[in-house]
C-alpha positions, 0 to 999 in steps of 0.5 A, a space after each residue: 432794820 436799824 431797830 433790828 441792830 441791837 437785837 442780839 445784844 439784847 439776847 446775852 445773859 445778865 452775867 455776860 453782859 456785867 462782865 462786860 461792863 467790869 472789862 468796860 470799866 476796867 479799860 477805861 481807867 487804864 486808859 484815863 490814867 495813860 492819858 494823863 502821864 505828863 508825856 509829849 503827844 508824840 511819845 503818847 501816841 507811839 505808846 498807845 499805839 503800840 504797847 495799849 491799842 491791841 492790849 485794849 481797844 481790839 479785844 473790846 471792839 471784837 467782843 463788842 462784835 461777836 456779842 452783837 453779831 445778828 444770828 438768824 435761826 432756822 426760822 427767821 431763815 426761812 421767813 426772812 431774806 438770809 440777806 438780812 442778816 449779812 447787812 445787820 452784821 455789816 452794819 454791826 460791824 461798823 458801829 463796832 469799829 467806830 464806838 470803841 476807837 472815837 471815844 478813846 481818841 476824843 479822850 486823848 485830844 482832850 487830856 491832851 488840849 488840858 494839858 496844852 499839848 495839842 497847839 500846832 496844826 502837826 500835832 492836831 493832825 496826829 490826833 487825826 492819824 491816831 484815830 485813822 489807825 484805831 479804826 484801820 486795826 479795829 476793821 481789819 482784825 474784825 473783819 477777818 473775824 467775821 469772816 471765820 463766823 460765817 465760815 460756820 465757826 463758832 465765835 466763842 472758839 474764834 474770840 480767845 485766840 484773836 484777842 491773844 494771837 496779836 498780844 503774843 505775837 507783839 511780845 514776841 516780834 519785839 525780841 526779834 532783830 528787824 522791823 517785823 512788827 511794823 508789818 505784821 501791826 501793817 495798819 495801825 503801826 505808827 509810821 510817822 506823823 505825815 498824814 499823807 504818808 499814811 494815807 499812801 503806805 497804810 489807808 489805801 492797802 487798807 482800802 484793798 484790804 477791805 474790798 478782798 475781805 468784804 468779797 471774801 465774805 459775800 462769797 462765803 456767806 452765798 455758799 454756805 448751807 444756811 438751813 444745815 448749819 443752823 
């Protein structure tokens, strides 16, 4: 099945496939040239994790999904175990979360080991923190996502608004009085630089969050009429 999970990748058109990698290539250099500002790490990381993470690593981690999500037709349906195709996207979906977020991490341990920021255990121990975060807020969007797919709606009516809803609402939140956006940005909100801090207030609801979404998904995708919605 592992040869199986590039397949629908495989399928997208030459054009889409270019604007992905002019979208690729354009978010690299915008975070390349956010990495290497001449900022403390501390202040790196509150930056990136608020102003640039939903800007930039969640649409690319949703795309990246949606593009490669596995699509049983009618008669790949009827020849194959539906089943299949729910472990292929699940699969997906966590390599999804992990390509996007680990090389923008790694990036910033190392623009920030050249420019010598990183020299105490506290300060490795926020590189760890940022890609904890990266991960949490790349899963739990996606797998609300998916959640929607197989609720039969088409991942091209799902895309634009997930990608837009979390830029709008941070740009909105922003100018309310209160800490609102630390609880709707609840998984990937920087808290602190306590690594078990984050481990209590954000990787365990996490956790649970996880397993409601992942029983949510089971149970809609054993529901549905596969054959009809083909």
């Amino acid at each position: 099945m592992s040869s199986e999970l590039f397949v629908p990748l495989g399928r997208v058109s030459r054009r889409v496939k270019n604007l992905m990698r002019f979208g690729l290539a354009c978010g690299v250099v915008y975070i390349v040239l956010i990495a290497c500002k001449p900022f403390p790490l501390n202040t790196m990381y509150y930056g990136f994790m608020v102003e640039v993470a939903e800007r930039t690593m969640l649409p690319a981690c949703l795309v990246l999904f949606c593009m490669g999500a596995a699509r049983f037709d009618s008669f790949e349906r009827v020849r194959r175990n539906p089943v299949d195709e729910f472990r292929l996207n699940t699969r997906w979906l966590v390599f999804s979360t992990f390509v996007t977020a680990l090389p923008v991490s790694v990036l910033f341990v190392v623009a920030s080991v050249l420019r010598e920021s990183v020299s105490t255990p506290q300060e490795w121990t926020l590189c760890a923190i940022m890609l904890l975060q990266l991960l949490m807020m790349n899963a739990s969007v996606t797998l609300f996502v998916w959640l929607l797919m197989n609720l039969g709606i088409a991942w091209g009516q799902i895309l634009p608004p997930a990608i837009a809803i979390p830029i709008i609402a941070d740009f909105c939140l922003k100018l309310m009085p209160g800490d609102l956006t630390r609880y709707v940005f609840y998984f990937w909100y920087p808290i602190g630089d306590s690594l078990t801090l984050v481990f209590i207030q954000q990787v365990v609801p996490f956790i649970g969050y996880c397993l409601l979404m992942g029983i949510a998904n089971i149970a809609v995708f054993n529901c549905r009429d596969r054959l009809r919605m083909s």
